[in-house]
N, CA, C and O atoms as a Tripos MOL2 file, in Angstrom:
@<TRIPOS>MOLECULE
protein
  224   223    56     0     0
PROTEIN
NO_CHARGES

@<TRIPOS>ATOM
      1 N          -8.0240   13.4090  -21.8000 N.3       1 UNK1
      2 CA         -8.4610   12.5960  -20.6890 C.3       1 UNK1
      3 C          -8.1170   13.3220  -19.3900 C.2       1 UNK1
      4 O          -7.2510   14.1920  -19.3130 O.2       1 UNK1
      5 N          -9.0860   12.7660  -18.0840 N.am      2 UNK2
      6 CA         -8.7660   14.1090  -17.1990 C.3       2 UNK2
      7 C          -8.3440   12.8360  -16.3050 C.2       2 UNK2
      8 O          -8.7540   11.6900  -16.4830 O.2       2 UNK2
      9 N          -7.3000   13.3310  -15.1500 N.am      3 UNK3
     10 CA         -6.4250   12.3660  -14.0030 C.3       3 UNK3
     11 C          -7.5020   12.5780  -13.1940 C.2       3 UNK3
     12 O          -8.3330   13.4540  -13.4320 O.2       3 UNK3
     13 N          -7.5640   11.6890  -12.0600 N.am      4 UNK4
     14 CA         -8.6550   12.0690  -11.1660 C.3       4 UNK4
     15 C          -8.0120   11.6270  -10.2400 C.2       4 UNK4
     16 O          -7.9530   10.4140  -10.0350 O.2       4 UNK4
     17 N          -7.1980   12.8030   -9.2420 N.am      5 UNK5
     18 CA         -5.9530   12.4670   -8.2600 C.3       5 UNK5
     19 C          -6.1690   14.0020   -7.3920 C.2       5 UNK5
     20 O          -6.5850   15.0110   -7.9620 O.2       5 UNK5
     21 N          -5.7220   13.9440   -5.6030 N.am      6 UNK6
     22 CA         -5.8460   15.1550   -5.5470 C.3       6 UNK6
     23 C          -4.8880   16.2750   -5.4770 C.2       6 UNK6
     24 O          -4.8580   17.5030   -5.5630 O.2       6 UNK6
     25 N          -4.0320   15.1410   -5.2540 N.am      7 UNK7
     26 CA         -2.2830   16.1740   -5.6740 C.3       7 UNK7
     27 C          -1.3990   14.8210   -5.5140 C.2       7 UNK7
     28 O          -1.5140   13.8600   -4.7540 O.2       7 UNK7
     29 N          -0.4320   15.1500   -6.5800 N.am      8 UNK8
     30 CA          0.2120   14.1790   -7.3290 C.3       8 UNK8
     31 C           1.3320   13.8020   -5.9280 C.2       8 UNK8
     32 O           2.0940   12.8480   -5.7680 O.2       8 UNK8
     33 N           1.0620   14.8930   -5.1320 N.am      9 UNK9
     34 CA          2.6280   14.5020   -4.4060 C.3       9 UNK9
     35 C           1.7990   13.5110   -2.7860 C.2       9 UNK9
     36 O           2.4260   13.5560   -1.7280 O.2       9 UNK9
     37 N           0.8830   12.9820   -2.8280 N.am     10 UNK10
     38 CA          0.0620   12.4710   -1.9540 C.3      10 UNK10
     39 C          -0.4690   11.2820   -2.6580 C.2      10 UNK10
     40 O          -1.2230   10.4610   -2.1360 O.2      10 UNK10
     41 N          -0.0490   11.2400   -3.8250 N.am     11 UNK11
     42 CA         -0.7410    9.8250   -4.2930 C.3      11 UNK11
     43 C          -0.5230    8.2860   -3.9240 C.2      11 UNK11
     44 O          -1.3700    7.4590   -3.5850 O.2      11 UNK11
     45 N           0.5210    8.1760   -4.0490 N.am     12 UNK12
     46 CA          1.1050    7.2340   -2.8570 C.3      12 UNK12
     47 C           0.5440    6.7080   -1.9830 C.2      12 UNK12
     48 O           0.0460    5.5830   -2.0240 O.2      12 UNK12
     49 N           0.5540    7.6400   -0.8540 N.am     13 UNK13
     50 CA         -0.2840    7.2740    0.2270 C.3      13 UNK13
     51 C          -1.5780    7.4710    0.6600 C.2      13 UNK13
     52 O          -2.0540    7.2360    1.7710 O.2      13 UNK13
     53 N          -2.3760    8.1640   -0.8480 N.am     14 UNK14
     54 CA         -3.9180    7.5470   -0.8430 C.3      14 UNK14
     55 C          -3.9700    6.6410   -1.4750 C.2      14 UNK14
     56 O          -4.5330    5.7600   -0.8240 O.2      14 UNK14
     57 N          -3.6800    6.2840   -2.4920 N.am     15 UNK15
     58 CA         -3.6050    4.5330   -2.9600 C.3      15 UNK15
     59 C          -3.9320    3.6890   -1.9460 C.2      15 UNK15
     60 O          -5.0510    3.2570   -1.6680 O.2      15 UNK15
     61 N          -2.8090    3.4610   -1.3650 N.am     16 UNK16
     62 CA         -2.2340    2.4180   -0.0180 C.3      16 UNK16
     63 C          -3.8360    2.4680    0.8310 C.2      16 UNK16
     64 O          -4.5580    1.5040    1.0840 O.2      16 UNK16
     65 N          -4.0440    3.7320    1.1080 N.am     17 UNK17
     66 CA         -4.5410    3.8050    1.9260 C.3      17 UNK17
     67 C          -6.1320    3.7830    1.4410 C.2      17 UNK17
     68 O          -6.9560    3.9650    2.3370 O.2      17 UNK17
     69 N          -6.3920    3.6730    0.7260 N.am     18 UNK18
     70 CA         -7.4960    3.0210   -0.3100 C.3      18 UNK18
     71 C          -7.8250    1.9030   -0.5790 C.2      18 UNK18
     72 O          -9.0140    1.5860   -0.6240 O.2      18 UNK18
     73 N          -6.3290    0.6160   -0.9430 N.am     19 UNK19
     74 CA         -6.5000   -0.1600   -1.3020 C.3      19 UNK19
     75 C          -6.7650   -0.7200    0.2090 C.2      19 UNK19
     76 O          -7.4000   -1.7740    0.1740 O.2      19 UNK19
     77 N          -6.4620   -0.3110    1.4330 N.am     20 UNK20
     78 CA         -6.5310   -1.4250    3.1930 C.3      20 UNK20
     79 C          -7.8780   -0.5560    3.3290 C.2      20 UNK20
     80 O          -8.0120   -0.6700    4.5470 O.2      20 UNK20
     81 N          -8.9410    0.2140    2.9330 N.am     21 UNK21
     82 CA        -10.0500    0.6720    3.1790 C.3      21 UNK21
     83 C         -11.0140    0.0570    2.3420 C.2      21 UNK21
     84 O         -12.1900    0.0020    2.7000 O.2      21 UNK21
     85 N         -10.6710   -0.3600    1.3790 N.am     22 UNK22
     86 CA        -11.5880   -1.1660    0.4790 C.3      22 UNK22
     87 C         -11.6360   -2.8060    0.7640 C.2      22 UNK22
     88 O         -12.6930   -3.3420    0.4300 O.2      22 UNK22
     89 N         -10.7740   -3.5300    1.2530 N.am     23 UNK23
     90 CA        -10.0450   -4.3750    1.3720 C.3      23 UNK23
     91 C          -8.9060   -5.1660    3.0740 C.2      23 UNK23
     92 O          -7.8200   -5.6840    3.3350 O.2      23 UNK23
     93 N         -10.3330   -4.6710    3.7900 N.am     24 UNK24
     94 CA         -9.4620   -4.5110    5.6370 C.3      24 UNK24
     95 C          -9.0500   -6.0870    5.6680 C.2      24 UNK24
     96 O          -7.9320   -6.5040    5.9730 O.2      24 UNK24
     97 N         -10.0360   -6.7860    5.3380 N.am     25 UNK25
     98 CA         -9.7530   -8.5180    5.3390 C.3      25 UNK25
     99 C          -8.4220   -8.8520    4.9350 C.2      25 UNK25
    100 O          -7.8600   -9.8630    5.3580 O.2      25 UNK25
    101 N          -7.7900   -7.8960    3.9850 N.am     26 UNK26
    102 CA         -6.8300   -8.8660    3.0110 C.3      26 UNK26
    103 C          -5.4450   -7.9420    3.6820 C.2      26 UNK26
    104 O          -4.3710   -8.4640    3.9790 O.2      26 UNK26
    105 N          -5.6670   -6.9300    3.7830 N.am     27 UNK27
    106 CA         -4.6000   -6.0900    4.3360 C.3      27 UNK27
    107 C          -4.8850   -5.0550    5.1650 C.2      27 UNK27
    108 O          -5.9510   -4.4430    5.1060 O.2      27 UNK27
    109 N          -3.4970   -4.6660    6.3910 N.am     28 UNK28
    110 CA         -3.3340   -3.8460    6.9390 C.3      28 UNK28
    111 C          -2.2270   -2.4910    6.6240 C.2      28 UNK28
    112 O          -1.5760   -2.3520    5.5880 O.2      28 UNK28
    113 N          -2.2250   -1.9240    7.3540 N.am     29 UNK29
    114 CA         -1.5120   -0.3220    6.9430 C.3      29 UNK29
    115 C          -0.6370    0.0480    8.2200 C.2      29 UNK29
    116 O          -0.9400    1.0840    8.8120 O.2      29 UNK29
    117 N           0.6470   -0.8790    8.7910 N.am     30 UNK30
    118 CA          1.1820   -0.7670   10.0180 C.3      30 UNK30
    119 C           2.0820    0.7080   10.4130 C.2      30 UNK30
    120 O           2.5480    1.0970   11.4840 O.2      30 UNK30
    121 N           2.0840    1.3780    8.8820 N.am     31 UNK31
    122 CA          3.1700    2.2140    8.6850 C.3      31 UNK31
    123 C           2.2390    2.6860    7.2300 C.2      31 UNK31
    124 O           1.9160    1.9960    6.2630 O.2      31 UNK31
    125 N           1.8800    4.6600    7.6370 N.am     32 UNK32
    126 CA          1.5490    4.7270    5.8480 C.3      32 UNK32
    127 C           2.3690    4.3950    4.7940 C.2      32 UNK32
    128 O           1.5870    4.1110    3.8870 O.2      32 UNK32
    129 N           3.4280    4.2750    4.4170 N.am     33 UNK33
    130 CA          4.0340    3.6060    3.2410 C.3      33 UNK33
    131 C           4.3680    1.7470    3.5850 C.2      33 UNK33
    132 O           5.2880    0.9860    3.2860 O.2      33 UNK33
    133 N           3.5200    1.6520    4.0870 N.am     34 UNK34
    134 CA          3.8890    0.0030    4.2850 C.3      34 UNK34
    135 C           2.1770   -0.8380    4.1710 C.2      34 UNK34
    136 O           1.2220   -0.4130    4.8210 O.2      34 UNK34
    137 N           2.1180   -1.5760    3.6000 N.am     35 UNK35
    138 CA          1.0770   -2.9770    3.4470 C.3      35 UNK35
    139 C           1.4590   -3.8000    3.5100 C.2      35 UNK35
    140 O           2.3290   -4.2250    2.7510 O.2      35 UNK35
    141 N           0.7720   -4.6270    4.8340 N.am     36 UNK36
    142 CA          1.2500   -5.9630    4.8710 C.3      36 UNK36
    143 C          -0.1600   -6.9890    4.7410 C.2      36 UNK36
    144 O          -1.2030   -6.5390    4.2680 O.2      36 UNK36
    145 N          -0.0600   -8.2150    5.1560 N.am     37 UNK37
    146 CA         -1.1770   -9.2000    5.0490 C.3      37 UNK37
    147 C          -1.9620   -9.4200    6.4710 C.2      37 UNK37
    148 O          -1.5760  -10.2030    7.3390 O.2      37 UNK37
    149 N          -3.0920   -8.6210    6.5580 N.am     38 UNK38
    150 CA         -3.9860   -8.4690    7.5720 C.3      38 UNK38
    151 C          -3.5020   -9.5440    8.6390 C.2      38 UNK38
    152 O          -3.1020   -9.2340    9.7610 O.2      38 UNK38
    153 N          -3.5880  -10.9050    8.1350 N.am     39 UNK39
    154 CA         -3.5790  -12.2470    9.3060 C.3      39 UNK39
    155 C          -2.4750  -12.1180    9.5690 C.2      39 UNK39
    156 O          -2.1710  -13.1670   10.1360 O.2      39 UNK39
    157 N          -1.3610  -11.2860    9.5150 N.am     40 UNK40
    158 CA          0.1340  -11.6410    9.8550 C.3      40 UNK40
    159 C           0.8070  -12.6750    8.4270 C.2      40 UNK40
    160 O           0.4190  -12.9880    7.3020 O.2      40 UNK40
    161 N           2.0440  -12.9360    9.3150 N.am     41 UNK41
    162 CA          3.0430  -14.0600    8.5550 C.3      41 UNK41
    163 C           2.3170  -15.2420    8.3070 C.2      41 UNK41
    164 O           1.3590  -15.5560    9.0140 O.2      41 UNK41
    165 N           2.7440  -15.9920    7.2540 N.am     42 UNK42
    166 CA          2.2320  -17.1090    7.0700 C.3      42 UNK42
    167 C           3.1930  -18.0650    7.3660 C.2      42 UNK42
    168 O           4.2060  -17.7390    6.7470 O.2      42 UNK42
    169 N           3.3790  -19.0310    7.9690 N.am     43 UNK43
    170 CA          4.1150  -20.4890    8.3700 C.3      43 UNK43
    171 C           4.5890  -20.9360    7.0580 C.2      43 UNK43
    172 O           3.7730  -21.0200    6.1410 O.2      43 UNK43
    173 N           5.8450  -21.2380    6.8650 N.am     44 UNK44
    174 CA          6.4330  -21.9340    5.6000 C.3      44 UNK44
    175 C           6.4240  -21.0290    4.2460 C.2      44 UNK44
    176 O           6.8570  -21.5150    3.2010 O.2      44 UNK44
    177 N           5.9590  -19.8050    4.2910 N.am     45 UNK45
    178 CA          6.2600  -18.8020    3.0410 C.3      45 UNK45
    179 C           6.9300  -17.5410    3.3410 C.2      45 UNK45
    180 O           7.2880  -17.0410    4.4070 O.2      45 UNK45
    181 N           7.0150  -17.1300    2.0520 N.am     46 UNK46
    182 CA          8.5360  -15.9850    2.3770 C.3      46 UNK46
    183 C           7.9350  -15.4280    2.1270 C.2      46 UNK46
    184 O           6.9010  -15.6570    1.5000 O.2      46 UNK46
    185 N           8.6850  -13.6370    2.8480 N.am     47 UNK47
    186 CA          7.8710  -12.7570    2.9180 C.3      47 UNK47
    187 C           8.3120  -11.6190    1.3460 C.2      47 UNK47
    188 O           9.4160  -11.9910    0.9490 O.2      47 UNK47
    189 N           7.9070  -10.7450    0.6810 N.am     48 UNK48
    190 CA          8.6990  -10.7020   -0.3090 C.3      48 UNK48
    191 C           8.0960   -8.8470    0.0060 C.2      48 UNK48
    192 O           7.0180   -8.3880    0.3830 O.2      48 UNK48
    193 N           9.0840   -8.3750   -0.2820 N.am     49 UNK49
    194 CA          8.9590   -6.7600    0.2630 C.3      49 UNK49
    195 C           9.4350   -6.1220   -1.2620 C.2      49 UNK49
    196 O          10.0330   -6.7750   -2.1170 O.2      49 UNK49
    197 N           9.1160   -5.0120   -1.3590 N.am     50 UNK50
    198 CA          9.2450   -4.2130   -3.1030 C.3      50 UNK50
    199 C           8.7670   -2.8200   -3.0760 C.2      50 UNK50
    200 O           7.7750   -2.4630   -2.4400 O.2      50 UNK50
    201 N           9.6320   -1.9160   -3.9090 N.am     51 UNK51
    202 CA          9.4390   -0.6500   -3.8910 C.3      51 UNK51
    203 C          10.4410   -0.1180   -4.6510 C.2      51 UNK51
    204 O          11.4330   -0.6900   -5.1040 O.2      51 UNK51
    205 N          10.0000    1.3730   -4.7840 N.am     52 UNK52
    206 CA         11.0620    2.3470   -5.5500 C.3      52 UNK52
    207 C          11.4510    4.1180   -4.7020 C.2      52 UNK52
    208 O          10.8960    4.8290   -3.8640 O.2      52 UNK52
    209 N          12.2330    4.1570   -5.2250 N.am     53 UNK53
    210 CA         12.6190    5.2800   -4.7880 C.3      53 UNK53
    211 C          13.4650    6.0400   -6.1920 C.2      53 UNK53
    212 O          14.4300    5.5430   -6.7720 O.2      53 UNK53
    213 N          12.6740    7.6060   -6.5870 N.am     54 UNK54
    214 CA         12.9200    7.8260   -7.6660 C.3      54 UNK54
    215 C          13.7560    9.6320   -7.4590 C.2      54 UNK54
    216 O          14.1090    9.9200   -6.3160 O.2      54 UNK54
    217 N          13.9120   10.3230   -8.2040 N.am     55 UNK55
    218 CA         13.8980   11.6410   -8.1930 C.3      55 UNK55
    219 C          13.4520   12.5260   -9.0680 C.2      55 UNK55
    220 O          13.4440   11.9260  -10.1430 O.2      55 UNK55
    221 N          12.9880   13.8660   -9.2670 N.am     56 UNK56
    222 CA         12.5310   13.9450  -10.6440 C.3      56 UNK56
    223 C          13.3330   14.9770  -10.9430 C.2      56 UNK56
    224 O          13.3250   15.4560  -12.0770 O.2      56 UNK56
@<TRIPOS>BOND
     1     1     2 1
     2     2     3 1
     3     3     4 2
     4     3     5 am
     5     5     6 1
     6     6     7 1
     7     7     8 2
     8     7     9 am
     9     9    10 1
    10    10    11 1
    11    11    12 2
    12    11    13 am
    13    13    14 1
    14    14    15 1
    15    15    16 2
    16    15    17 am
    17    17    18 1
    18    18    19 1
    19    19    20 2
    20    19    21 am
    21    21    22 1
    22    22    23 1
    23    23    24 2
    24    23    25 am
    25    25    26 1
    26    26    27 1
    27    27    28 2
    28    27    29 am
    29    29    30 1
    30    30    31 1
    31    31    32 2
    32    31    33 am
    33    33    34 1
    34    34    35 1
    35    35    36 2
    36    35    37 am
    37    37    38 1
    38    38    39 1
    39    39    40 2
    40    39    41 am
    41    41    42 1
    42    42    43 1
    43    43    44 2
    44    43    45 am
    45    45    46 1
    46    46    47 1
    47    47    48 2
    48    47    49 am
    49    49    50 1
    50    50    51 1
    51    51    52 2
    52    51    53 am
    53    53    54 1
    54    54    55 1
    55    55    56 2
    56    55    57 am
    57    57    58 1
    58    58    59 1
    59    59    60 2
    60    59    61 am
    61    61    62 1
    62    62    63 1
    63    63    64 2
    64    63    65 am
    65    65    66 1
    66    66    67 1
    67    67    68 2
    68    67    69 am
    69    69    70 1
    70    70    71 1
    71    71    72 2
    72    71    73 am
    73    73    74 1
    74    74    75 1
    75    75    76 2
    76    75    77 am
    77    77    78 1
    78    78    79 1
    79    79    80 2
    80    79    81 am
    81    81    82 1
    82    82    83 1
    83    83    84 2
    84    83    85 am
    85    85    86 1
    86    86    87 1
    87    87    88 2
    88    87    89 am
    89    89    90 1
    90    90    91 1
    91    91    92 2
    92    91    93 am
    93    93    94 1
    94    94    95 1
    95    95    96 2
    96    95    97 am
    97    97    98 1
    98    98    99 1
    99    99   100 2
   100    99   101 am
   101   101   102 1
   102   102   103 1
   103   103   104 2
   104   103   105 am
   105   105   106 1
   106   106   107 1
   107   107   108 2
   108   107   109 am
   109   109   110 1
   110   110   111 1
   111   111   112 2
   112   111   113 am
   113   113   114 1
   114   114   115 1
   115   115   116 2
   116   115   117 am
   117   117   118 1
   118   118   119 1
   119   119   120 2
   120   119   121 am
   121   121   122 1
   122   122   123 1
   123   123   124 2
   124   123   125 am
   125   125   126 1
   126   126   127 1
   127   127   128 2
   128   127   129 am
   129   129   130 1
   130   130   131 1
   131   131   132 2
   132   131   133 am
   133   133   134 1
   134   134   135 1
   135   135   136 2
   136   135   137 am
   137   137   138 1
   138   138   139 1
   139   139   140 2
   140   139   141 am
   141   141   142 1
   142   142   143 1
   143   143   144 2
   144   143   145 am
   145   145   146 1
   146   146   147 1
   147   147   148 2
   148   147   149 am
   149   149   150 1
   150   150   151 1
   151   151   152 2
   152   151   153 am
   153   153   154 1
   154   154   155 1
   155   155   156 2
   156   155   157 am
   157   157   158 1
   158   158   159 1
   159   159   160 2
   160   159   161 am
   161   161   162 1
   162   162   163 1
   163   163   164 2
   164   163   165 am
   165   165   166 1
   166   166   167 1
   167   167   168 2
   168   167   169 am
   169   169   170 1
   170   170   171 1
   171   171   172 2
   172   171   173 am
   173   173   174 1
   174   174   175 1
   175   175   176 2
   176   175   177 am
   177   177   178 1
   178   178   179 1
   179   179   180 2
   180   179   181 am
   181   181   182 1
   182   182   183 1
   183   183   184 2
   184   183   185 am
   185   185   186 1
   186   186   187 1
   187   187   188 2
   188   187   189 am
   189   189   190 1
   190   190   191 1
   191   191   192 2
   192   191   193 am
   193   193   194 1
   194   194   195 1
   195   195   196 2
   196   195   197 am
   197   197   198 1
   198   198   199 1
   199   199   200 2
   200   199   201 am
   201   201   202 1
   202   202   203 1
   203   203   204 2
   204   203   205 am
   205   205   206 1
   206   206   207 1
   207   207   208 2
   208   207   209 am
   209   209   210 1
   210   210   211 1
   211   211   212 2
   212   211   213 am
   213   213   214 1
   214   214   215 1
   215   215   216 2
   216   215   217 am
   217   217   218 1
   218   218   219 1
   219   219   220 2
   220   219   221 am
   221   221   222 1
   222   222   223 1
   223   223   224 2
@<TRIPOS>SUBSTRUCTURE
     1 UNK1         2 RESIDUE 1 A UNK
     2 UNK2         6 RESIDUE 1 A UNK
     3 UNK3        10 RESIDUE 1 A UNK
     4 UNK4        14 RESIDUE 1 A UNK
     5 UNK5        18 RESIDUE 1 A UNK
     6 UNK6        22 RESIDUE 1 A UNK
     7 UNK7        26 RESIDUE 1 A UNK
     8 UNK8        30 RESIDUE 1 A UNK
     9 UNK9        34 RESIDUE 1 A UNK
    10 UNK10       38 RESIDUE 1 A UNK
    11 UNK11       42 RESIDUE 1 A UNK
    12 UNK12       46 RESIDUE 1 A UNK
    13 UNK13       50 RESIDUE 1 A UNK
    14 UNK14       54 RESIDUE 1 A UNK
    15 UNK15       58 RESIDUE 1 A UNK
    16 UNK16       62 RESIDUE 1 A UNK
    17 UNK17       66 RESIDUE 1 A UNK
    18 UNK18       70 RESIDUE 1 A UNK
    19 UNK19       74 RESIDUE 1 A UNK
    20 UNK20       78 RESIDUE 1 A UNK
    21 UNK21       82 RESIDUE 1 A UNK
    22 UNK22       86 RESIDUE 1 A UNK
    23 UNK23       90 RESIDUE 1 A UNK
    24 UNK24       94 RESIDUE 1 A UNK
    25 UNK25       98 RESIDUE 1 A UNK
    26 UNK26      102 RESIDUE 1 A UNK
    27 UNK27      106 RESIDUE 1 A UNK
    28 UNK28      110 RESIDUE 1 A UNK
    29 UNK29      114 RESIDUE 1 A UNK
    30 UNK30      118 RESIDUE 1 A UNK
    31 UNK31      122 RESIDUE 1 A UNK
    32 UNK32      126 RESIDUE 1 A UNK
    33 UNK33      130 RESIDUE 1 A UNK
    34 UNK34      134 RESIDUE 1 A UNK
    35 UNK35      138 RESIDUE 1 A UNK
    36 UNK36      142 RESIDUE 1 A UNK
    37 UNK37      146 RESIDUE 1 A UNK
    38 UNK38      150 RESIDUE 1 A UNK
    39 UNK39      154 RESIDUE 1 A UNK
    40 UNK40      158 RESIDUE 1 A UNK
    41 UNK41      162 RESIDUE 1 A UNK
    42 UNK42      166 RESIDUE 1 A UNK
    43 UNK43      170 RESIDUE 1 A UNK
    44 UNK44      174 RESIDUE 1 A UNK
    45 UNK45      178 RESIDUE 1 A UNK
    46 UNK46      182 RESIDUE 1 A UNK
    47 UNK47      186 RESIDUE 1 A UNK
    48 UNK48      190 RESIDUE 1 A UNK
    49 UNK49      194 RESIDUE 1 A UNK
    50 UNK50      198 RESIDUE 1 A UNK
    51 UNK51      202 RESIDUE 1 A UNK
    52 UNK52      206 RESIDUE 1 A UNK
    53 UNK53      210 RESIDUE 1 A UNK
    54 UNK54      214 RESIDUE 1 A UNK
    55 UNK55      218 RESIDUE 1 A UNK
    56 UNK56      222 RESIDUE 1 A UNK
């Protein structure tokens, strides 16, 4: 099976930056490693933030 990526060490932040280009309504890109929810905060819900940090 063949990967279809253009270098592994940039993938990351074409994802991200793929998923707020396909998708401007639902999300923004305030920071390349950051997505948040296009309309801002929502009144009465929590905000819930997630990630990794690895080494190889």
């Amino acid at each position: 099976m063949k990967k279809i990526l253009n270098n592994p060490a940039a993938y990351v932040d074409e994802m991200l930056e793929g998923m707020v280009a396909a998708h401007p309504e639902i999300y923004a890109q305030p920071d390349p490693r950051v997505i948040a929810r296009a309309s801002g905060p929502t009144q009465g819900k929590v905000g819930i933030v997630t990630g990794a940090c690895w080494t190889a």
